[in-house]
C-alpha positions in Angstrom: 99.8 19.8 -85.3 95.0 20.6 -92.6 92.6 18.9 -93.3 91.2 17.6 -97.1 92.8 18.8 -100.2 90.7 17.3 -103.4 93.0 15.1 -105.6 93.2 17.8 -108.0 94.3 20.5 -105.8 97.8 22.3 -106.1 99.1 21.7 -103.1 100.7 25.3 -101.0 104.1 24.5 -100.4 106.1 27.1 -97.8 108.5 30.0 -99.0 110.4 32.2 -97.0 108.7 35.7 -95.9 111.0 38.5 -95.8 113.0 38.9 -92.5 114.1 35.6 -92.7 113.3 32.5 -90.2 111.6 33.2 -86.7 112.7 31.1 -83.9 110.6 32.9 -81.1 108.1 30.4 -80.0 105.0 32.4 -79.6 103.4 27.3 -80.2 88.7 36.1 -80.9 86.5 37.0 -82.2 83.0 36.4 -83.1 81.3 37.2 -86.2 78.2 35.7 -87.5 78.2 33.8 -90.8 77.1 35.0 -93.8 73.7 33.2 -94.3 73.7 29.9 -96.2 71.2 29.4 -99.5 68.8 26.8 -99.6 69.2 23.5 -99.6 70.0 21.9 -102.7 68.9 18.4 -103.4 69.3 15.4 -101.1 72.7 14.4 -101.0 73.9 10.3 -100.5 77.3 11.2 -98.6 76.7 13.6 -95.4 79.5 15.8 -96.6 79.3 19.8 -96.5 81.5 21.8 -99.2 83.5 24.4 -97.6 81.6 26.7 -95.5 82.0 30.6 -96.1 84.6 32.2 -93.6 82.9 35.0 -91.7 83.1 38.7 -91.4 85.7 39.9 -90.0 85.2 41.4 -86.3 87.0 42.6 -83.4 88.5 40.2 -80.6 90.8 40.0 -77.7 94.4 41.5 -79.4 97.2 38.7 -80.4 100.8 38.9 -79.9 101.1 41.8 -82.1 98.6 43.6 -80.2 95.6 43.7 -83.1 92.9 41.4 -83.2 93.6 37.9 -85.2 91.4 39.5 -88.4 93.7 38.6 -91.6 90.9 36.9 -93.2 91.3 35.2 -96.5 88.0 34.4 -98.6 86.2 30.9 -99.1 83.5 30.1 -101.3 79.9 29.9 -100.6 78.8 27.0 -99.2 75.1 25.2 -99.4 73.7 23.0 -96.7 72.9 19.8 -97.5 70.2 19.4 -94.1 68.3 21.9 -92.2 67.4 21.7 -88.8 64.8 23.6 -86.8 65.7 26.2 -84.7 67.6 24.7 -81.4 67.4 27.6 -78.1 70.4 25.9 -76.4 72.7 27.3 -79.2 71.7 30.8 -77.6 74.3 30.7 -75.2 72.0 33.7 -73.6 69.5 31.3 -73.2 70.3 29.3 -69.6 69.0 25.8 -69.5 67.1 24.9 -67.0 68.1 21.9 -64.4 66.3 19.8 -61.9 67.2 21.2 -58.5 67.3 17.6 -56.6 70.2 16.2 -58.7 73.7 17.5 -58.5 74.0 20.2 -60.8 75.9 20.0 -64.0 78.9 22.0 -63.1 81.0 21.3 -60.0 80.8 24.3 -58.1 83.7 23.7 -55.7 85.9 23.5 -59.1 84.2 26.8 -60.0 84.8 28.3 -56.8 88.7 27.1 -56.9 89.3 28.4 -60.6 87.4 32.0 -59.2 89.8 32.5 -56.8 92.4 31.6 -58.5 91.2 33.9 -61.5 91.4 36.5 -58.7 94.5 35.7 -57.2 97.0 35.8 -60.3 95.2 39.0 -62.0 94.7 41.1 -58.8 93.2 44.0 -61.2 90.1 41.9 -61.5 89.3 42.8 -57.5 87.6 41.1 -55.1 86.5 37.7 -56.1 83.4 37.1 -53.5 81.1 39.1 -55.9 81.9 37.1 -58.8 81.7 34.1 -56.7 78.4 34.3 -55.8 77.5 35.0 -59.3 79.1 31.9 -60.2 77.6 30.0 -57.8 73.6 31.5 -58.1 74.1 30.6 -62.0 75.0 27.2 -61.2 72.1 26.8 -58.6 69.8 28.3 -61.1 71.1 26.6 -64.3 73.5 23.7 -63.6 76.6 25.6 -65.0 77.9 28.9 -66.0 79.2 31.1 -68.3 82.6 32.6 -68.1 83.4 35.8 -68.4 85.7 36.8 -71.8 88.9 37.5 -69.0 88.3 34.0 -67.5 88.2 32.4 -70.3 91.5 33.5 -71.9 93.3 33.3 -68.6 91.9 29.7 -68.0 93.1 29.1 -71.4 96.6 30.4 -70.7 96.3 28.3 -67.7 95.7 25.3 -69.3 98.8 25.0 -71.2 101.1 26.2 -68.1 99.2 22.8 -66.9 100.1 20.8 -69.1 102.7 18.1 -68.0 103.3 17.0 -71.3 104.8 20.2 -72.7 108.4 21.5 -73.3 107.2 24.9 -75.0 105.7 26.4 -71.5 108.0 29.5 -71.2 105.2 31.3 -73.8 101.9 30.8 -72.0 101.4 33.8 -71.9 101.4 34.7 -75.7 98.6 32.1 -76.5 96.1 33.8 -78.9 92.5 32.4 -77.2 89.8 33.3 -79.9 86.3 33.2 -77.9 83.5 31.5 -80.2 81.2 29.8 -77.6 78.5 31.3 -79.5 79.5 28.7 -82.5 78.1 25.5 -82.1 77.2 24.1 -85.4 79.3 22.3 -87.3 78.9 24.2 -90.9 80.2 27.5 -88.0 82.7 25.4 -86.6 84.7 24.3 -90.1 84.8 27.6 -90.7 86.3 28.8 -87.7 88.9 25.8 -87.7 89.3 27.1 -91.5 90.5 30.5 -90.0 92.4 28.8 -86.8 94.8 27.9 -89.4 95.1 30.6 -91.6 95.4 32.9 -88.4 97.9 30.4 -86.5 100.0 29.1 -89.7 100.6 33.0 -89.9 102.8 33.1 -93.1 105.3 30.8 -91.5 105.7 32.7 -88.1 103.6 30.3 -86.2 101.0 31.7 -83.4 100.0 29.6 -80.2 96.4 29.6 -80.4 93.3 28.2 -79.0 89.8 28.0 -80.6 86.6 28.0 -78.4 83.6 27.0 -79.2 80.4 26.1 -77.2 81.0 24.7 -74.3 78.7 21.5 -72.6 75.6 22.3 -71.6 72.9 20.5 -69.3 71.0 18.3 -71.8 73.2 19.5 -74.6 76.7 17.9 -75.1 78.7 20.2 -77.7 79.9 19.2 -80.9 83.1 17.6 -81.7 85.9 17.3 -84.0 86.8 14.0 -84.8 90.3 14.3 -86.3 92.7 14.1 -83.5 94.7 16.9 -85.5 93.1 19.9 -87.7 95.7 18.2 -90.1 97.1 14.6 -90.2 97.3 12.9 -93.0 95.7 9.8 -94.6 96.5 6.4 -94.5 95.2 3.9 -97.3 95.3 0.1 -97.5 96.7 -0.7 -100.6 97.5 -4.6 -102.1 98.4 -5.5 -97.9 100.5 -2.2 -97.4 99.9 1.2 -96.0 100.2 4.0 -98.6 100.9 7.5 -96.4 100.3 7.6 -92.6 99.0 4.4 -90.9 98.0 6.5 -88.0 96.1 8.0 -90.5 94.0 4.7 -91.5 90.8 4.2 -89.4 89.5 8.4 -89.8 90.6 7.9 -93.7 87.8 5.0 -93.8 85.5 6.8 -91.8 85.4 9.4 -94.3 85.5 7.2 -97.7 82.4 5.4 -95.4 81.1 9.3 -95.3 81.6 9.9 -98.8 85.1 11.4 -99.1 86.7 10.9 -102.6 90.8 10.3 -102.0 93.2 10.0 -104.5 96.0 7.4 -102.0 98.6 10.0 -101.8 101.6 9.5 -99.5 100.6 13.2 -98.1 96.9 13.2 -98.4 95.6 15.6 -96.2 93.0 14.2 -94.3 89.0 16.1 -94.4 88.1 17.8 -91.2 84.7 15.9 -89.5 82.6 16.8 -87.2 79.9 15.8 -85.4 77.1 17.9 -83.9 75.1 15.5 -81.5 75.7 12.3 -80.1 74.2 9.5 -82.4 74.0 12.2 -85.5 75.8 11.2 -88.6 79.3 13.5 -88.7 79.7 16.1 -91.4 82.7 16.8 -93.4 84.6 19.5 -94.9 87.0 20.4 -97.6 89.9 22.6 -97.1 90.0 25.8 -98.6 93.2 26.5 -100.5 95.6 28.1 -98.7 94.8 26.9 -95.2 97.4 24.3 -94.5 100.9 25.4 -94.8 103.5 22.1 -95.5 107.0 22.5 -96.1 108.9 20.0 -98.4 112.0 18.3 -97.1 115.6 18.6 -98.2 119.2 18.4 -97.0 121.6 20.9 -96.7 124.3 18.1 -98.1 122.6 15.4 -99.9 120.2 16.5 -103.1 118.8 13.5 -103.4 117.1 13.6 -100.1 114.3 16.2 -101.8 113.5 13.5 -104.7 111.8 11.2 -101.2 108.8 13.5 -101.6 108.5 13.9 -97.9 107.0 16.5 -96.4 105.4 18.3 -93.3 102.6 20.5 -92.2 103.6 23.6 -90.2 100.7 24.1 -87.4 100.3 20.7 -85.4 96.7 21.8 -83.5 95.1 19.4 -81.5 91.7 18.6 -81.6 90.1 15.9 -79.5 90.9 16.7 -76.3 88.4 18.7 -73.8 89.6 22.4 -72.5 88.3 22.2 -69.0 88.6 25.6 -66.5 86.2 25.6 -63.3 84.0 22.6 -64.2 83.1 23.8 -67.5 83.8 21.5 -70.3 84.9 22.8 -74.0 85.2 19.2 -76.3 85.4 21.5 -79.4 88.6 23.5 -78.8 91.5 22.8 -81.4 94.8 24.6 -80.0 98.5 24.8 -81.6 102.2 25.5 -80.5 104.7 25.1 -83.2 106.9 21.9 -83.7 109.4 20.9 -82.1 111.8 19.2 -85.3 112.2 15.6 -83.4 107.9 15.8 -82.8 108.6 15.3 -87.0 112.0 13.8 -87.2 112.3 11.0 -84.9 108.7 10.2 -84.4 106.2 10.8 -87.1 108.4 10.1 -90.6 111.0 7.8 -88.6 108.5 5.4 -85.9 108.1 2.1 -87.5 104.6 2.4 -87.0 104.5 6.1 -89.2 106.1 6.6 -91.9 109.0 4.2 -91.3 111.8 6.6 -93.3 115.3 5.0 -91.3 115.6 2.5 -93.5 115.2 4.3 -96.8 117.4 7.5 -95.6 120.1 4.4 -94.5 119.9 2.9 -97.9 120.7 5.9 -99.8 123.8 7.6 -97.4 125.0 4.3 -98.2 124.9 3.0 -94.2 125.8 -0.8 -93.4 122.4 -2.3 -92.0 123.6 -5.5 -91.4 123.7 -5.1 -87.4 122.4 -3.2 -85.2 126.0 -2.5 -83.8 126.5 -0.2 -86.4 124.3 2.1 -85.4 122.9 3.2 -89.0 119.5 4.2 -87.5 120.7 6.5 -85.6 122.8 8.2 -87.8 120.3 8.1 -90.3 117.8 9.5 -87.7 119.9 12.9 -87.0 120.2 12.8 -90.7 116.8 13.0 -91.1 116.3 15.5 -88.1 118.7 17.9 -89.9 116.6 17.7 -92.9 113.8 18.7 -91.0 115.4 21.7 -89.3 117.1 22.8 -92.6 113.8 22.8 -94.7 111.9 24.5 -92.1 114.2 27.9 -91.6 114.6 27.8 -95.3 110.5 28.1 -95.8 110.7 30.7 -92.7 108.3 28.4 -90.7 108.7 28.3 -87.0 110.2 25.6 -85.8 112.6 24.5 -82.4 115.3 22.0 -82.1 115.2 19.6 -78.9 118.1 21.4 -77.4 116.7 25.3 -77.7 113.7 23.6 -75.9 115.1 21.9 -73.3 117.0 24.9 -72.6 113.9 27.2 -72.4 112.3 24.9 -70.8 114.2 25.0 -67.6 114.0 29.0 -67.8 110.3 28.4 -67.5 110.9 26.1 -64.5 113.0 28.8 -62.4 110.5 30.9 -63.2 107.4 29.4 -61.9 109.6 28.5 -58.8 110.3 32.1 -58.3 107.1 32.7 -58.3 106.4 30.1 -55.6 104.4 27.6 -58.2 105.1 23.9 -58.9 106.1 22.9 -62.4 104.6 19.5 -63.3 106.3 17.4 -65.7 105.8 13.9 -67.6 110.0 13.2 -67.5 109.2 10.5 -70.5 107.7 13.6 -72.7 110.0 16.1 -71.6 112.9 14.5 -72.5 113.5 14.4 -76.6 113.6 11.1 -78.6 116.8 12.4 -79.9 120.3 12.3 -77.6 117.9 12.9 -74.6 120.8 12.4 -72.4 122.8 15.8 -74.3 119.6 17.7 -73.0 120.0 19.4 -70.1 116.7 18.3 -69.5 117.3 14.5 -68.7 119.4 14.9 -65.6 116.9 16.5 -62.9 113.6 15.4 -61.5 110.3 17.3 -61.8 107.6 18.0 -59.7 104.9 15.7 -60.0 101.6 15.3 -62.1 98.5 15.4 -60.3 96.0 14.5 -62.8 93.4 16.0 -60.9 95.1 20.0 -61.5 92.5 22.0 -63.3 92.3 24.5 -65.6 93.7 22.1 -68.4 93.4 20.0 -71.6 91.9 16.7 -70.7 91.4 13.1 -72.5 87.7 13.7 -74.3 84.9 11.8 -72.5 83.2 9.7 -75.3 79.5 10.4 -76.1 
């Protein structure tokens, strides 16, 4: 779950590290940035080159136990605007609020995620201290600021939340990289440069979570507009949709913003941003060697490499809102690793994608003449295979739908051991690939309150 390569760039294609392919699904740092130099002169398209990745600094450990600090280096970067100085991007300076409205931040929310904080990491003490803190802040400010140890364990939270997910056995292992001092969007590209870099991991894909400021009273954060850090482009060409038509509307956005594409198949698409509500967005190229994609081939049929398809290895989210105790993070991209079907049976196979049954049918040679013959589905677990196979060959992370459904109940009895309800969404549990062989489809789940907090939420719009 890559954002912008120029037309001209060679794309970085996957190879296998040594030690072979990991299947362990494991789906923060600060540092300021180096300072920008001046403005050069006025631009037409509101489009920042690539902003320079920061200094390296120390953060909460990753799975590894060192901090997420392999740093590659980016050009320097000029800003086309300058803005004056803005105290609300001090998250040390507190807003102020207006005492005979409700206040920004729901403090019974706070108050619930406090305890809770308090209850699952008993080491942090007694939470009545804290939750008068919490609770002055808000009646002095409208919200508050979490502590570092909140924060990461609201995170972690979050995804054991999340009803959607098969991959909740490792919520534990999520990397969360604290950046709510980052709220502009030169600061934010960066970071979302280095969320890749950091999570694509040479192929042995980290679960991670970027952070940046959060909502404020008076000041809503910035946001990412892509719906993935990488998705790629869709163009309308002569009637017809060259690459992904999901792709289509940001793609026009940013030709509107002043994005050059070349109408490649696998067109990465640019990362935009937008700082303030009613601000024109911003966006970015990507720096080489931030986006890992893996080409497809067979382990059988050569000629399934001459399609040209291919996948990017890190599928991070980034338009939904990281919510824990009232507070609101809109700009906070996260990533697991794939699941092969996610790429499989739904992004190059849905009618509406990439649309690939028909072509994979046509060369193994299927009868299409009925439905009866069943030559989509055999060319969809041909096509699945492909996706598994090119993936452990590159040494990228990857699951198959049975692995995960497996775990997936481990992470179940565990939470009921532990005396905790395991929501689930049965209709995104259950793979789009012989659900009914998954041991998966034959139970019930507990049920979804959508009201459960800490988690990742639909984005409120502007």
């Amino acid at each position: 779950m890559s954002l912008i390569f120029n037309r001209l760039r060679t794309r970085r294609t996957a190879t296998a590290p040594s030690g072979g392919c990991p299947y362990a699904h494991a789906h923060t740092h600060g540092g300021a940035p180096g300072a920008f130099p001046p403005p050069p002169a006025p631009a037409s398209a509101a489009h920042r080159p690539v902003p320079p990745t920061p200094a390296p600094s120390t953060g909460p450990a990753g799975p590894s136990g060192g901090p997420v600090d392999d740093r590659s280096s980016a050009p320097s970067a000029d800003r086309t605007t300058e803005r004056s100085p803005d105290p609300l991007a001090d998250p040390t300076t507190e807003p102020t609020t207006d005492r005979t409205t409700a206040p920004f931040t729901d403090p019974d929310q706070a108050a619930e995620f406090v305890r809770q904080f308090h209850r699952e990491q008993p080491a942090a003490g007694d939470p009545e201290p804290r939750l008068r803190a919490v609770l002055d802040e808000i009646d002095r400010t409208g919200t508050y600021r979490h502590t570092s140890a909140e924060l990461g364990y609201g995170a972690k939270l979050a995804w054991r939340n999340a009803a959607r997910c098969i991959g909740r056995l490792y919520w534990r292992s999520l990397v969360v990289r604290d950046l709510r001092h980052l709220s502009s969007a030169d600061d934010i590209a960066a970071e979302c440069f280095e969320h890749l870099r950091a999570a694509g991991n040479g192929g042995r894909i980290r679960p991670m979570v970027s952070v940046f400021a959060p909502d404020r009273p008076g000041r809503p954060a910035a946001r990412i507009l892509n719906q993935q850090l990488v998705r790629y482009a869709g163009h309308r060409v002569d009637g017809a949709v060259v690459g992904d038509p999901a792709g289509t509307v940001l793609a026009a956005r940013a030709r509107d913003l002043g994005w050059k594409c070349a109408e490649d198949r696998f067109e990465v698409l640019p990362l935009i941003i937008q700082e303030r509500p009613g601000e024109r967005p911003v966006w970015y190229e990507l720096p080489d060697g931030t986006a890992l994609e893996v080409p497809l081939s067979h382990p059988e049929h050569r000629w399934f490499a001459d399609l040209g398809l291919r996948w990017y290895a890190v599928p991070a989210i980034s338009d939904m809102t990281l919510e824990i105790g009232g507070v609101r993070y809109p700009c906070a991209p996260f990533n697991g690793w794939y699941m092969g079907t996610e790429i499989g049976a739904r992004n190059l196979a849905d009618a509406d994608r990439y649309d690939m049954l028909g072509t994979v049918a046509e060369r193994l040679g299927l009868d299409t003449s009925s439905d009866r013959t069943l030559w989509r589905d055999r060319a969809l677990v041909e096509l699945n295979i492909a996706v598994l196979h090119s993936f452990q060959e590159a040494g990228v992370t990857i699951a198959d739908h049975h692995t995960e459904s497996e775990r997936f109940l481990k992470h179940v009895a565990q939470e009921k051991r532990l005396g905790r309800p395991t929501p689930a969404d049965w209709s995104w549990i259950v793979p789009p690939v012989s659900g009914g062989l998954t041991p998966v489809y034959h139970r019930y789940y507990d049920p979804v309150d959508p009201a459960q907090r800490p988690a990742f939420v639909t984005r409120e719009p502007w």
